[in-house]
C-alpha positions in Angstrom: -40.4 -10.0 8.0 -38.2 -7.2 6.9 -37.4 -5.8 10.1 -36.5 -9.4 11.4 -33.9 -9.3 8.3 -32.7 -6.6 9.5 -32.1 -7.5 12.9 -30.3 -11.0 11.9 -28.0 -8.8 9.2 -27.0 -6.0 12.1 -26.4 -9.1 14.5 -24.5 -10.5 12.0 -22.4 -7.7 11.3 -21.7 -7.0 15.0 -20.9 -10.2 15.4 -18.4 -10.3 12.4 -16.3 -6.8 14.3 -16.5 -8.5 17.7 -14.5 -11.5 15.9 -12.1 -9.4 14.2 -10.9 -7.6 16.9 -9.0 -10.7 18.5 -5.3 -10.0 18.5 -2.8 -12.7 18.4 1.5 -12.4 18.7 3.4 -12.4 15.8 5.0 -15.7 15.4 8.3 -14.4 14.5 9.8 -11.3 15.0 13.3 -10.2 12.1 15.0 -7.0 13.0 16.3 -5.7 9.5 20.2 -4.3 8.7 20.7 -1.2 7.1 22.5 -1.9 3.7 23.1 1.5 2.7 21.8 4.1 0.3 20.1 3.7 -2.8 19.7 6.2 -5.8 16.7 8.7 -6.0 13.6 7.0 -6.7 13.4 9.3 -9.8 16.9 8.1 -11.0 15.7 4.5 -11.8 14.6 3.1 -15.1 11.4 3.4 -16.1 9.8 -0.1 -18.0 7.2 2.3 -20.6 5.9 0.5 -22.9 
């Protein structure tokens, strides 16, 4: 009984990784613009409470 547990749980999680591996295109695809420099992350304000 415990070995046929085991068996249906490592099916299971094969199965589960064969699934996840389908790929599918992106539906959209942006191309960003540079807007320039900001400060150093260190310059910003901090929100301490």
């Amino acid at each position: 009984m415990k070995f046929k547990k085991l068996l249906f749980a490592t099916f299971m999680l094969l199965s589960m990784a064969i699934y996840a591996q389908q790929t599918f295109p992106p539906n959209e695809v942006i191309i960003g613009t540079f807007l320039g420099k900001t400060i150093p992350l260190r310059d910003f304000a901090t929100n301490e409470i």
